[in-house]
KOLLUMBA-236253 format. One record per residue (C-alpha): residue number from 1; chain; x, y, z. Coordinates in steps of 0.5 Angstrom, whole numbers. Each point is the difference from the previous one (the first is absolute). Layout:
<nodes>
 num chaine    px    py    pz
 NUM      A     X     Y     Z
...
</nodes>
This chain:
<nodes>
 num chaine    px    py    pz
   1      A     8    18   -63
   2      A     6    -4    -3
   3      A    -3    -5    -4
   4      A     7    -4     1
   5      A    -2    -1     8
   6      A    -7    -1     3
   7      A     0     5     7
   8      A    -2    -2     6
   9      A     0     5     6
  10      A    -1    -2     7
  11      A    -3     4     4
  12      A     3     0     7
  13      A     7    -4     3
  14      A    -2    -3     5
  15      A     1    -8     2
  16      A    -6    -2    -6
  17      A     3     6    -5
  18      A     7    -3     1
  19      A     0    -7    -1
  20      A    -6     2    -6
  21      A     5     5    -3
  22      A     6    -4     1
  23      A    -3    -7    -3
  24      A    -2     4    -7
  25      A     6     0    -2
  26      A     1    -6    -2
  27      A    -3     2    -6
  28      A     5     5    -4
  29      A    -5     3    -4
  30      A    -4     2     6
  31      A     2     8     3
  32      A    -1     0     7
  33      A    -1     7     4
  34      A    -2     0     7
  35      A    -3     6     3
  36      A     1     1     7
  37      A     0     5     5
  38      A     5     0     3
  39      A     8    -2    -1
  40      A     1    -5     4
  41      A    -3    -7     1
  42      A    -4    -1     7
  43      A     1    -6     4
  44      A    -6     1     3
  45      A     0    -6     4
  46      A     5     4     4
  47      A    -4     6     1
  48      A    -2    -1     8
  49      A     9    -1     0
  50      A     1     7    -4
  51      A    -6     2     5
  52      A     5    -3     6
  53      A     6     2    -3
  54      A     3    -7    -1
  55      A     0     1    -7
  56      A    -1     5    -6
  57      A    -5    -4    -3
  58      A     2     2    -8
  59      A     4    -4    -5
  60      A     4     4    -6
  61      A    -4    -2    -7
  62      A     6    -2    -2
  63      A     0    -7     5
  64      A    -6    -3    -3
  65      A    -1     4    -7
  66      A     1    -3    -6
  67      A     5     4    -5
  68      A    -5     0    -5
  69      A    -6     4     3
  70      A    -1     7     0
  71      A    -2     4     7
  72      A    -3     6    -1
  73      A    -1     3     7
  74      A    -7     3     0
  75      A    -6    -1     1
  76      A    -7    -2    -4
  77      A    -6     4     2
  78      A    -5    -3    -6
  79      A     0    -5    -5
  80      A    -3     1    -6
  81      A    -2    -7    -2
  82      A    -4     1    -7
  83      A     8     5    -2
  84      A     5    -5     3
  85      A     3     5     4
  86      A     1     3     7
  87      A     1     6     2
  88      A     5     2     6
  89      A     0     4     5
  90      A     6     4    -3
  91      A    -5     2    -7
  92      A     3    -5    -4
  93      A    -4    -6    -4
  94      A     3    -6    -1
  95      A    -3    -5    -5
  96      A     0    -7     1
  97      A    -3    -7    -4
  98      A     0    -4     7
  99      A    -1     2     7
 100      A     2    -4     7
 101      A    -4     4     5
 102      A     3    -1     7
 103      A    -1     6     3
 104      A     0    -4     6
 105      A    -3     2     8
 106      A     0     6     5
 107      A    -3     1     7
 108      A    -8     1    -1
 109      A    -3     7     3
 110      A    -1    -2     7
 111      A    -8     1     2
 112      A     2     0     7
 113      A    -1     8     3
 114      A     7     4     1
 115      A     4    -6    -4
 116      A     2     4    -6
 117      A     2     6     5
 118      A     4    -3     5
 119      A     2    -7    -1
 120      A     5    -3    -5
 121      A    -1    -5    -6
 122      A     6    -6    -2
 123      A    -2    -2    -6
 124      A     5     4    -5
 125      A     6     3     0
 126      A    -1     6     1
 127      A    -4    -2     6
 128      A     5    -3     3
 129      A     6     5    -1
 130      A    -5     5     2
 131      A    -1    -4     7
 132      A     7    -2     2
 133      A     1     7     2
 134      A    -5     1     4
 135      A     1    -6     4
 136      A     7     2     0
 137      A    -2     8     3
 138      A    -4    -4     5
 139      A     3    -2     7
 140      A     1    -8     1
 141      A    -5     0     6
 142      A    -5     3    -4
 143      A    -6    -5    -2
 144      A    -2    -2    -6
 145      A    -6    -3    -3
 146      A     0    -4    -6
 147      A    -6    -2    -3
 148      A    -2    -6    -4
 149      A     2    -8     3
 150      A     1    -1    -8
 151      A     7    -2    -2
 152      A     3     7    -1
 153      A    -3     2     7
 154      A     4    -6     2
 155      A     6     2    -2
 156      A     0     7     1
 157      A    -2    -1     7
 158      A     6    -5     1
 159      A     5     4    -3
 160      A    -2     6     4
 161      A     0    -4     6
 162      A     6    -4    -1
 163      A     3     9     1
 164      A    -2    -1     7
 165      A    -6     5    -2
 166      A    -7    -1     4
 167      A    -4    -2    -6
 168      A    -8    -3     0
 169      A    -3    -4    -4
 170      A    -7     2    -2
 171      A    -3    -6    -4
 172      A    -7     2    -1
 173      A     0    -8     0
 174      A     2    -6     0
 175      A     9     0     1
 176      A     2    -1    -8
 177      A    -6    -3    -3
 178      A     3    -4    -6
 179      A     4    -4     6
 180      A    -2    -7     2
 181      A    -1     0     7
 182      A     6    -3     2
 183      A     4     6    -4
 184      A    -4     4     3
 185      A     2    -2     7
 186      A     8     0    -2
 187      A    -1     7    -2
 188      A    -4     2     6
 189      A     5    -3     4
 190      A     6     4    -3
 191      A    -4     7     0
 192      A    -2    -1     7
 193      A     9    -2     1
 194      A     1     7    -2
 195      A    -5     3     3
 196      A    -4     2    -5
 197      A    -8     2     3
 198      A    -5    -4    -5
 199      A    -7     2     0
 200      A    -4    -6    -3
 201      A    -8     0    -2
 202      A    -5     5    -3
 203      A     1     4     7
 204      A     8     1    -2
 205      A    -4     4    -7
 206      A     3     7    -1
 207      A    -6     5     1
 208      A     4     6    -1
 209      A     7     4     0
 210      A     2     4     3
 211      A     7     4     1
 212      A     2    -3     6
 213      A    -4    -6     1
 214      A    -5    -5    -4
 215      A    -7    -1     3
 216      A    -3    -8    -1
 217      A    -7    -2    -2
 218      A    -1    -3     8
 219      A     2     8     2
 220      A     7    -1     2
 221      A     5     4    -1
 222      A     7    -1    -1
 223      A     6     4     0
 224      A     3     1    -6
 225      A     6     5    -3
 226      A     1    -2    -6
 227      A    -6    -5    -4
 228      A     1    -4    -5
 229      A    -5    -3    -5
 230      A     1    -7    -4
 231      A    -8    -1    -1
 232      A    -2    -1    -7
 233      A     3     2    -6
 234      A    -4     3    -7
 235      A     3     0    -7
 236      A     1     7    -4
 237      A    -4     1    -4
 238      A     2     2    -7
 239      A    -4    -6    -2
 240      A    -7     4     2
 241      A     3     7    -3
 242      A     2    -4    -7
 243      A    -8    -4    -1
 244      A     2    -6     1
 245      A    -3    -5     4
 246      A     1    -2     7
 247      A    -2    -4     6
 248      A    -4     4     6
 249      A     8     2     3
 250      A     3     3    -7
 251      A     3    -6    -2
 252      A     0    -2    -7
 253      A    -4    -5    -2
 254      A     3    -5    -6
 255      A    -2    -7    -2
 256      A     5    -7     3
 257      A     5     3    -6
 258      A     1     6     4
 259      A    -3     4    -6
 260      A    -5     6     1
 261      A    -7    -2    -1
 262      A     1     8    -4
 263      A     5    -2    -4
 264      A     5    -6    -3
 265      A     5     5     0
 266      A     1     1     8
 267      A     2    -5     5
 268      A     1     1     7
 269      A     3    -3     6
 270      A     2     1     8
 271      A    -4     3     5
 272      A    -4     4    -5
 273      A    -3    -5    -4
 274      A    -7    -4     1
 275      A     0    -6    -5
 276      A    -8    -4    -1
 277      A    -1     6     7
 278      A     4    -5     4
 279      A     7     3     2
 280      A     6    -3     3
 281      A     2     2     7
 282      A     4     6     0
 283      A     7    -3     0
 284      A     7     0    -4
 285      A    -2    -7     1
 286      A    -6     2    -5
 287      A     3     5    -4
 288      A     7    -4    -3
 289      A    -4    -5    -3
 290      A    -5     4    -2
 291      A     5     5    -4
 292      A     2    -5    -3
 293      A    -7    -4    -3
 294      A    -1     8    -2
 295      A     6     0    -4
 296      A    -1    -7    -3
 297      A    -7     3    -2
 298      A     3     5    -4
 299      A     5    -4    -4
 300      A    -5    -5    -1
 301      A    -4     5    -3
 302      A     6     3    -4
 303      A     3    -7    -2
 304      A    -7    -1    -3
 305      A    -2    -5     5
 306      A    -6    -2     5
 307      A     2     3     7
 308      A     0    -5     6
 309      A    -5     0     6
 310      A     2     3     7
 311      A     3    -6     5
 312      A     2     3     7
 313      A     2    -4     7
 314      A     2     3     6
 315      A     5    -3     5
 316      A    -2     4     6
 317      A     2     6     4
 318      A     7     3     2
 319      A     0     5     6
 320      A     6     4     3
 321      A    -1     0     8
 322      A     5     6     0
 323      A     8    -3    -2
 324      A     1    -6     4
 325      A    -6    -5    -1
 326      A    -6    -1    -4
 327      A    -5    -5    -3
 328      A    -1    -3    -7
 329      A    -7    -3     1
 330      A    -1    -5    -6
 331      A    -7     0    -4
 332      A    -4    -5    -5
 333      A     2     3    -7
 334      A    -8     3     1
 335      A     3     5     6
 336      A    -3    -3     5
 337      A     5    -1     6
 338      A     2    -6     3
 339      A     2    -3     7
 340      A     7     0    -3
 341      A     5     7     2
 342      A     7     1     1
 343      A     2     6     5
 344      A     5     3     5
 345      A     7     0    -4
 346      A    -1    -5    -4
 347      A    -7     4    -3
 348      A     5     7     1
 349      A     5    -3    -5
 350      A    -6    -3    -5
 351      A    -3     7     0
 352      A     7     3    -3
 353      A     1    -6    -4
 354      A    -6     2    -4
 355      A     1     7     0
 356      A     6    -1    -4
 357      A    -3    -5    -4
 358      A    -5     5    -3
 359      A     6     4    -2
 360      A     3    -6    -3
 361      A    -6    -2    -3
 362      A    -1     6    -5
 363      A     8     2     0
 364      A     0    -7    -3
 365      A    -5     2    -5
 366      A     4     6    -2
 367      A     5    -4    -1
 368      A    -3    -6    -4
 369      A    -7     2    -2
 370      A    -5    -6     0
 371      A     4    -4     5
 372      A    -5     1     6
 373      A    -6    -6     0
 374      A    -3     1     6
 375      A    -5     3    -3
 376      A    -2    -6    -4
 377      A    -2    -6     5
 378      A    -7    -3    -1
 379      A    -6     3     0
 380      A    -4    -4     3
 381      A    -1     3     7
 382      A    -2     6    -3
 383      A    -6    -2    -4
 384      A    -3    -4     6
 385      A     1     8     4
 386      A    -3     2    -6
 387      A    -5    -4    -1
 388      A    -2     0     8
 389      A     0     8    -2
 390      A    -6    -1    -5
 391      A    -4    -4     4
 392      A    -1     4     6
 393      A    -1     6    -3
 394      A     0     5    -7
 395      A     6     4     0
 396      A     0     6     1
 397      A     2     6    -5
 398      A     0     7     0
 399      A     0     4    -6
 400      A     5     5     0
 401      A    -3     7    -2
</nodes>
Protein backbone atom coordinates (compact mmCIF):
# COMPACT_ATOMS: atom_id res chain seq x y z
CA UNK A 1 0.00 0.00 0.00
CA UNK A 2 0.96 3.77 -0.82
CA UNK A 3 2.30 5.31 2.21
CA UNK A 4 1.04 8.55 0.78
CA UNK A 5 -2.64 7.47 1.22
CA UNK A 6 -4.41 5.50 3.86
CA UNK A 7 -7.00 3.15 1.86
CA UNK A 8 -10.24 2.54 3.11
CA UNK A 9 -12.31 0.16 1.29
CA UNK A 10 -16.20 -0.31 1.74
CA UNK A 11 -17.70 -2.99 1.33
CA UNK A 12 -21.14 -2.68 -0.47
CA UNK A 13 -22.94 0.34 -2.22
CA UNK A 14 -25.89 0.73 -0.84
CA UNK A 15 -27.44 3.53 1.25
CA UNK A 16 -25.14 3.34 4.42
CA UNK A 17 -21.77 2.28 2.04
CA UNK A 18 -22.62 5.43 -0.26
CA UNK A 19 -23.02 8.08 2.12
CA UNK A 20 -20.10 6.28 4.00
CA UNK A 21 -17.83 6.29 0.83
CA UNK A 22 -19.00 9.64 -0.18
CA UNK A 23 -18.14 11.41 3.15
CA UNK A 24 -14.51 10.30 3.38
CA UNK A 25 -13.67 12.11 1.01
CA UNK A 26 -13.25 14.93 2.95
CA UNK A 27 -9.90 14.23 3.76
CA UNK A 28 -7.43 14.03 0.36
CA UNK A 29 -5.00 11.73 2.05
CA UNK A 30 -7.61 9.24 2.25
CA UNK A 31 -8.32 6.56 -0.88
CA UNK A 32 -11.82 5.24 -1.30
CA UNK A 33 -12.77 1.99 -3.01
CA UNK A 34 -16.22 0.64 -2.75
CA UNK A 35 -16.81 -3.00 -3.56
CA UNK A 36 -20.01 -3.68 -4.92
CA UNK A 37 -21.96 -6.26 -6.92
CA UNK A 38 -23.61 -4.54 -9.01
CA UNK A 39 -23.13 -1.25 -11.25
CA UNK A 40 -26.05 0.53 -10.51
CA UNK A 41 -26.89 1.92 -7.21
CA UNK A 42 -30.49 0.44 -6.22
CA UNK A 43 -33.09 2.70 -4.76
CA UNK A 44 -34.68 -0.09 -2.80
CA UNK A 45 -37.14 1.72 -1.30
CA UNK A 46 -38.95 1.60 -5.05
CA UNK A 47 -38.52 -2.18 -5.36
CA UNK A 48 -42.41 -2.91 -4.57
CA UNK A 49 -42.36 -0.03 -8.11
CA UNK A 50 -39.99 -1.90 -9.96
CA UNK A 51 -41.89 -4.97 -9.07
CA UNK A 52 -45.38 -2.88 -10.07
CA UNK A 53 -43.84 -1.55 -13.20
CA UNK A 54 -44.00 2.06 -12.06
CA UNK A 55 -40.36 2.81 -11.76
CA UNK A 56 -37.23 0.89 -12.26
CA UNK A 57 -35.82 1.10 -8.89
CA UNK A 58 -32.11 1.85 -10.00
CA UNK A 59 -29.94 5.20 -9.70
CA UNK A 60 -26.56 5.62 -12.16
CA UNK A 61 -23.54 5.88 -9.54
CA UNK A 62 -22.85 8.64 -11.23
CA UNK A 63 -26.10 10.62 -9.31
CA UNK A 64 -24.66 10.06 -6.04
CA UNK A 65 -21.21 9.08 -5.98
CA UNK A 66 -18.54 11.00 -5.28
CA UNK A 67 -15.66 11.62 -8.00
CA UNK A 68 -13.14 10.46 -5.99
CA UNK A 69 -14.31 7.00 -4.95
CA UNK A 70 -12.91 3.96 -6.88
CA UNK A 71 -16.27 1.39 -7.68
CA UNK A 72 -15.02 -2.06 -7.98
CA UNK A 73 -17.72 -4.14 -9.09
CA UNK A 74 -17.40 -7.47 -7.29
CA UNK A 75 -18.16 -9.05 -4.79
CA UNK A 76 -16.41 -10.00 -1.13
CA UNK A 77 -16.46 -13.53 -0.37
CA UNK A 78 -13.86 -13.44 3.23
CA UNK A 79 -12.33 -10.79 4.98
CA UNK A 80 -9.10 -11.48 6.29
CA UNK A 81 -8.88 -9.54 9.48
CA UNK A 82 -5.50 -10.48 10.83
CA UNK A 83 -3.97 -9.68 6.76
CA UNK A 84 -5.98 -6.40 6.14
CA UNK A 85 -7.33 -7.67 2.81
CA UNK A 86 -10.74 -9.12 1.14
CA UNK A 87 -10.93 -11.55 -1.07
CA UNK A 88 -13.27 -11.14 -4.27
CA UNK A 89 -15.24 -13.43 -5.99
CA UNK A 90 -13.30 -12.55 -9.20
CA UNK A 91 -10.07 -14.04 -7.30
CA UNK A 92 -8.46 -11.07 -6.72
CA UNK A 93 -7.47 -9.51 -2.97
CA UNK A 94 -7.53 -6.41 -2.30
CA UNK A 95 -5.54 -4.80 0.81
CA UNK A 96 -7.00 -2.12 2.92
CA UNK A 97 -5.99 -0.12 6.36
CA UNK A 98 -9.61 0.48 7.04
CA UNK A 99 -12.88 -1.19 6.22
CA UNK A 100 -16.67 0.42 6.29
CA UNK A 101 -18.78 -3.26 6.36
CA UNK A 102 -22.25 -2.16 4.98
CA UNK A 103 -23.14 -5.26 3.17
CA UNK A 104 -26.53 -4.40 3.87
CA UNK A 105 -30.00 -7.11 4.23
CA UNK A 106 -31.75 -9.66 1.94
CA UNK A 107 -34.81 -11.63 2.14
CA UNK A 108 -34.34 -14.31 5.24
CA UNK A 109 -34.70 -18.13 4.02
CA UNK A 110 -38.63 -18.85 4.63
CA UNK A 111 -39.28 -21.76 6.97
CA UNK A 112 -42.74 -21.84 5.64
CA UNK A 113 -43.09 -25.34 3.50
CA UNK A 114 -43.07 -24.65 -0.13
CA UNK A 115 -41.97 -20.84 -0.02
CA UNK A 116 -38.72 -21.20 -1.27
CA UNK A 117 -40.27 -22.99 -4.31
CA UNK A 118 -43.37 -21.28 -5.38
CA UNK A 119 -43.37 -17.84 -3.97
CA UNK A 120 -41.36 -14.90 -4.59
CA UNK A 121 -39.49 -12.60 -2.30
CA UNK A 122 -39.01 -8.72 -2.57
CA UNK A 123 -36.19 -7.75 -0.56
CA UNK A 124 -33.31 -7.26 -3.58
CA UNK A 125 -33.19 -6.11 -6.87
CA UNK A 126 -32.89 -9.03 -8.37
CA UNK A 127 -35.97 -10.30 -6.54
CA UNK A 128 -38.01 -7.72 -7.94
CA UNK A 129 -36.83 -7.79 -11.85
CA UNK A 130 -37.30 -11.31 -11.49
CA UNK A 131 -40.97 -10.67 -10.09
CA UNK A 132 -42.35 -8.02 -12.78
CA UNK A 133 -42.65 -10.69 -15.39
CA UNK A 134 -44.34 -13.14 -13.68
CA UNK A 135 -46.67 -10.78 -12.82
CA UNK A 136 -46.60 -9.40 -16.30
CA UNK A 137 -47.25 -13.08 -17.82
CA UNK A 138 -50.12 -13.60 -15.35
CA UNK A 139 -53.92 -12.54 -16.48
CA UNK A 140 -54.94 -9.40 -14.69
CA UNK A 141 -57.87 -11.49 -13.08
CA UNK A 142 -55.73 -13.73 -11.78
CA UNK A 143 -55.32 -13.69 -7.70
CA UNK A 144 -52.71 -12.64 -5.85
CA UNK A 145 -51.36 -13.12 -2.19
CA UNK A 146 -49.32 -11.03 -0.71
CA UNK A 147 -47.99 -12.22 2.48
CA UNK A 148 -46.79 -9.94 5.33
CA UNK A 149 -48.80 -6.86 6.81
CA UNK A 150 -45.13 -4.93 7.01
CA UNK A 151 -44.53 -1.94 5.51
CA UNK A 152 -43.35 -3.74 2.13
CA UNK A 153 -46.40 -6.14 2.05
CA UNK A 154 -48.29 -2.60 2.30
CA UNK A 155 -47.12 -1.25 -0.45
CA UNK A 156 -46.74 -4.19 -2.67
CA UNK A 157 -50.09 -4.73 -2.28
CA UNK A 158 -51.50 -1.38 -2.85
CA UNK A 159 -49.29 -0.96 -6.05
CA UNK A 160 -50.47 -4.29 -7.48
CA UNK A 161 -54.22 -3.47 -6.51
CA UNK A 162 -53.86 0.15 -7.92
CA UNK A 163 -53.38 -2.31 -11.51
CA UNK A 164 -56.82 -3.32 -11.04
CA UNK A 165 -55.47 -7.12 -9.96
CA UNK A 166 -57.26 -9.11 -7.23
CA UNK A 167 -54.44 -9.01 -4.66
CA UNK A 168 -54.66 -10.63 -0.75
CA UNK A 169 -53.27 -9.56 1.80
CA UNK A 170 -52.08 -12.13 4.57
CA UNK A 171 -50.90 -10.46 7.65
CA UNK A 172 -50.06 -13.28 9.95
CA UNK A 173 -50.93 -10.54 12.13
CA UNK A 174 -51.82 -7.34 13.10
CA UNK A 175 -52.24 -4.67 9.67
CA UNK A 176 -48.70 -2.81 9.93
CA UNK A 177 -47.66 -3.44 13.35
CA UNK A 178 -45.42 -0.15 13.57
CA UNK A 179 -48.61 1.98 13.02
CA UNK A 180 -50.62 3.83 15.51
CA UNK A 181 -54.04 2.63 15.73
CA UNK A 182 -55.09 5.49 13.73
CA UNK A 183 -52.48 5.10 10.93
CA UNK A 184 -53.41 1.85 10.87
CA UNK A 185 -57.02 2.52 10.19
CA UNK A 186 -56.19 5.03 7.33
CA UNK A 187 -54.38 2.58 5.78
CA UNK A 188 -56.78 -0.26 6.07
CA UNK A 189 -59.26 2.22 4.88
CA UNK A 190 -57.31 2.99 1.58
CA UNK A 191 -56.51 -0.89 0.91
CA UNK A 192 -60.11 -1.77 1.62
CA UNK A 193 -60.98 1.18 -1.51
CA UNK A 194 -58.86 -0.86 -3.68
CA UNK A 195 -60.20 -3.93 -2.88
CA UNK A 196 -57.54 -5.39 -1.55
CA UNK A 197 -58.58 -8.49 0.63
CA UNK A 198 -56.61 -8.26 4.37
CA UNK A 199 -56.22 -11.19 6.28
CA UNK A 200 -55.35 -10.10 10.08
CA UNK A 201 -54.53 -12.26 12.95
CA UNK A 202 -52.62 -15.26 13.79
CA UNK A 203 -55.22 -17.50 11.88
CA UNK A 204 -54.23 -15.12 8.62
CA UNK A 205 -50.47 -16.99 9.26
CA UNK A 206 -49.27 -18.78 6.02
CA UNK A 207 -48.80 -22.62 6.76
CA UNK A 208 -47.84 -23.58 3.54
CA UNK A 209 -47.40 -22.62 -0.25
CA UNK A 210 -48.42 -24.02 -2.88
CA UNK A 211 -48.29 -23.22 -6.92
CA UNK A 212 -51.50 -21.99 -7.04
CA UNK A 213 -52.61 -21.43 -3.53
CA UNK A 214 -51.64 -20.43 0.25
CA UNK A 215 -52.83 -22.90 3.02
CA UNK A 216 -53.50 -20.63 6.50
CA UNK A 217 -52.85 -21.60 9.90
CA UNK A 218 -56.95 -22.02 10.81
CA UNK A 219 -56.84 -24.27 7.57
CA UNK A 220 -58.11 -21.87 4.76
CA UNK A 221 -57.18 -21.91 1.75
CA UNK A 222 -56.77 -19.08 -0.37
CA UNK A 223 -56.10 -18.89 -4.20
CA UNK A 224 -53.09 -17.33 -5.18
CA UNK A 225 -51.42 -17.45 -9.06
CA UNK A 226 -48.62 -15.70 -8.05
CA UNK A 227 -47.03 -15.35 -4.14
CA UNK A 228 -45.39 -12.68 -2.77
CA UNK A 229 -43.26 -13.07 0.39
CA UNK A 230 -42.16 -9.57 2.35
CA UNK A 231 -41.77 -11.50 5.88
CA UNK A 232 -38.67 -11.05 7.49
CA UNK A 233 -35.26 -10.19 6.16
CA UNK A 234 -31.38 -11.72 7.38
CA UNK A 235 -28.25 -10.30 6.56
CA UNK A 236 -25.38 -11.93 4.34
CA UNK A 237 -23.22 -13.52 5.93
CA UNK A 238 -19.63 -12.79 5.17
CA UNK A 239 -19.29 -11.53 8.89
CA UNK A 240 -19.78 -15.42 9.94
CA UNK A 241 -17.76 -17.00 7.01
CA UNK A 242 -14.78 -14.05 7.85
CA UNK A 243 -14.68 -15.20 12.13
CA UNK A 244 -15.86 -12.08 12.88
CA UNK A 245 -18.36 -11.75 15.74
CA UNK A 246 -22.09 -11.49 15.13
CA UNK A 247 -25.20 -10.86 16.85
CA UNK A 248 -27.50 -14.28 16.50
CA UNK A 249 -29.09 -12.76 12.98
CA UNK A 250 -25.29 -12.31 11.32
CA UNK A 251 -25.11 -8.79 12.14
CA UNK A 252 -21.91 -7.60 12.91
CA UNK A 253 -21.47 -6.59 16.45
CA UNK A 254 -19.50 -3.32 17.05
CA UNK A 255 -19.23 -0.86 20.08
CA UNK A 256 -21.31 2.66 20.17
CA UNK A 257 -18.55 3.92 17.74
CA UNK A 258 -19.34 1.65 15.40
CA UNK A 259 -16.06 -0.23 15.65
CA UNK A 260 -15.95 -4.09 15.69
CA UNK A 261 -15.58 -5.51 18.80
CA UNK A 262 -12.69 -7.87 16.82
CA UNK A 263 -10.74 -5.23 15.36
CA UNK A 264 -10.47 -1.16 15.57
CA UNK A 265 -9.63 -1.43 11.84
CA UNK A 266 -13.25 -2.47 10.82
CA UNK A 267 -16.48 -0.22 11.18
CA UNK A 268 -19.74 -1.14 10.13
CA UNK A 269 -22.85 0.39 9.18
CA UNK A 270 -26.71 -0.27 7.64
CA UNK A 271 -28.64 -3.14 7.87
CA UNK A 272 -25.88 -5.27 8.77
CA UNK A 273 -24.37 -3.80 11.86
CA UNK A 274 -25.54 -4.64 15.60
CA UNK A 275 -24.00 -1.65 17.70
CA UNK A 276 -23.64 -2.73 22.11
CA UNK A 277 -26.30 -6.02 20.19
CA UNK A 278 -28.75 -3.32 20.04
CA UNK A 279 -29.49 -2.28 16.30
CA UNK A 280 -31.69 -0.06 14.42
CA UNK A 281 -34.63 -0.58 12.56
CA UNK A 282 -33.88 -1.71 9.03
CA UNK A 283 -34.46 1.50 7.15
CA UNK A 284 -32.43 4.12 4.84
CA UNK A 285 -33.67 6.45 7.80
CA UNK A 286 -31.13 3.98 9.80
CA UNK A 287 -28.67 3.56 7.32
CA UNK A 288 -27.79 7.27 6.10
CA UNK A 289 -26.96 8.34 9.10
CA UNK A 290 -25.19 5.40 10.17
CA UNK A 291 -22.87 5.71 6.97
CA UNK A 292 -21.94 8.69 8.14
CA UNK A 293 -20.92 7.97 12.03
CA UNK A 294 -18.79 4.98 10.38
CA UNK A 295 -17.38 7.42 8.29
CA UNK A 296 -16.25 9.75 10.95
CA UNK A 297 -15.16 7.04 12.83
CA UNK A 298 -12.56 6.06 10.39
CA UNK A 299 -11.35 9.50 9.96
CA UNK A 300 -11.12 10.23 13.61
CA UNK A 301 -9.05 7.47 14.00
CA UNK A 302 -6.93 8.45 10.78
CA UNK A 303 -6.60 12.04 12.00
CA UNK A 304 -5.66 10.73 15.34
CA UNK A 305 -8.74 11.65 17.25
CA UNK A 306 -11.02 9.88 19.92
CA UNK A 307 -14.00 8.68 17.51
CA UNK A 308 -17.58 9.76 18.74
CA UNK A 309 -20.43 7.81 20.00
CA UNK A 310 -23.38 6.80 17.98
CA UNK A 311 -26.57 9.21 18.04
CA UNK A 312 -29.52 7.95 16.23
CA UNK A 313 -33.52 9.35 16.01
CA UNK A 314 -36.05 8.52 14.14
CA UNK A 315 -39.04 10.63 12.42
CA UNK A 316 -41.57 7.71 11.81
CA UNK A 317 -42.50 5.81 8.81
CA UNK A 318 -43.52 6.57 5.19
CA UNK A 319 -45.70 4.39 3.05
CA UNK A 320 -46.76 4.23 -0.60
CA UNK A 321 -50.35 3.30 -0.77
CA UNK A 322 -50.02 2.53 -4.68
CA UNK A 323 -49.19 6.16 -6.74
CA UNK A 324 -52.03 8.25 -5.48
CA UNK A 325 -51.99 8.27 -1.64
CA UNK A 326 -50.13 7.50 1.21
CA UNK A 327 -49.33 8.02 4.84
CA UNK A 328 -46.37 9.26 6.82
CA UNK A 329 -46.87 8.21 10.46
CA UNK A 330 -44.90 10.30 12.72
CA UNK A 331 -42.94 8.60 15.78
CA UNK A 332 -41.03 9.83 18.83
CA UNK A 333 -36.98 9.87 18.05
CA UNK A 334 -37.28 6.49 19.87
CA UNK A 335 -39.28 4.94 16.74
CA UNK A 336 -42.46 4.61 18.46
CA UNK A 337 -45.17 5.70 16.54
CA UNK A 338 -47.56 8.55 17.59
CA UNK A 339 -51.55 9.44 16.89
CA UNK A 340 -49.99 12.10 14.39
CA UNK A 341 -49.97 10.89 10.38
CA UNK A 342 -50.57 12.59 7.34
CA UNK A 343 -52.30 10.31 4.54
CA UNK A 344 -54.24 10.50 1.06
CA UNK A 345 -52.62 12.61 -1.32
CA UNK A 346 -50.82 14.56 0.83
CA UNK A 347 -49.22 11.22 2.33
CA UNK A 348 -48.56 10.31 -1.48
CA UNK A 349 -46.72 13.34 -2.13
CA UNK A 350 -44.70 13.04 1.45
CA UNK A 351 -44.01 9.70 0.51
CA UNK A 352 -42.15 10.65 -3.00
CA UNK A 353 -40.80 13.72 -1.21
CA UNK A 354 -38.66 11.83 0.76
CA UNK A 355 -37.66 9.14 -1.74
CA UNK A 356 -36.10 12.21 -3.63
CA UNK A 357 -34.77 13.50 -0.62
CA UNK A 358 -32.72 10.38 -0.06
CA UNK A 359 -31.07 10.69 -3.46
CA UNK A 360 -30.57 14.41 -2.45
CA UNK A 361 -28.98 13.55 0.80
CA UNK A 362 -26.13 11.41 -0.70
CA UNK A 363 -25.59 13.23 -4.14
CA UNK A 364 -25.20 16.18 -1.85
CA UNK A 365 -22.36 14.27 0.14
CA UNK A 366 -20.93 13.70 -3.33
CA UNK A 367 -20.67 16.98 -4.11
CA UNK A 368 -19.57 18.38 -0.66
CA UNK A 369 -18.24 15.64 1.60
CA UNK A 370 -19.09 16.15 5.17
CA UNK A 371 -21.89 18.59 4.73
CA UNK A 372 -24.96 15.98 5.98
CA UNK A 373 -25.48 16.55 9.87
CA UNK A 374 -28.10 14.38 10.33
CA UNK A 375 -26.22 12.10 11.92
CA UNK A 376 -25.05 14.34 14.64
CA UNK A 377 -28.49 15.16 16.77
CA UNK A 378 -28.16 14.41 20.24
CA UNK A 379 -27.48 11.16 21.99
CA UNK A 380 -29.67 11.14 24.68
CA UNK A 381 -32.60 9.08 23.57
CA UNK A 382 -30.22 6.37 22.56
CA UNK A 383 -28.53 6.00 25.87
CA UNK A 384 -31.99 5.71 27.90
CA UNK A 385 -32.74 2.50 24.69
CA UNK A 386 -29.58 1.55 25.58
CA UNK A 387 -29.87 1.75 29.19
CA UNK A 388 -33.67 0.30 29.27
CA UNK A 389 -31.91 -2.86 26.94
CA UNK A 390 -29.57 -3.54 29.85
CA UNK A 391 -31.67 -3.49 32.34
CA UNK A 392 -33.89 -6.15 30.84
CA UNK A 393 -31.92 -8.37 30.00
CA UNK A 394 -28.08 -9.49 28.79
CA UNK A 395 -27.36 -8.96 25.23
CA UNK A 396 -27.12 -11.76 23.34
CA UNK A 397 -24.23 -12.67 21.17
CA UNK A 398 -23.04 -15.38 19.32
CA UNK A 399 -19.65 -16.19 18.36
CA UNK A 400 -19.04 -16.83 14.90
CA UNK A 401 -17.57 -20.06 13.85
Amino acid sequence: MSGKSTEVLVIGGGYAGVMAANRLTMRADVAVTLINPRPDFVHRVRLHQLAGGTDPAVVEYREVLAEGVRLVVDTVTRIDAAGRAVELASGSTTAYDYLVYAVGSGSADPSVPGAAEFAYPLATFEEARRLRPVLEATSPQAPVVVVGGGPTGIETAAELAEEGRSVTLACGGVLGPYLHARGRRAVARRLAALKVRVLEGPDARVAEVTADAVLLADGREVASAVTVWTVGFGVPDLAVRSGLTTDALGRLLTDETLTSVDDERIVAAGDSAAPSGLPARMSCQAAIPLGARAADTVLSRVAGERPGNLSQAFAGQCISLGRQEGIFQFATKADSAIWLHVDGRPGAKLKELVCKGIVKHLSGEAHKPGGYKMHQASGATRRKLLDAGRAEAPVAVEQAA
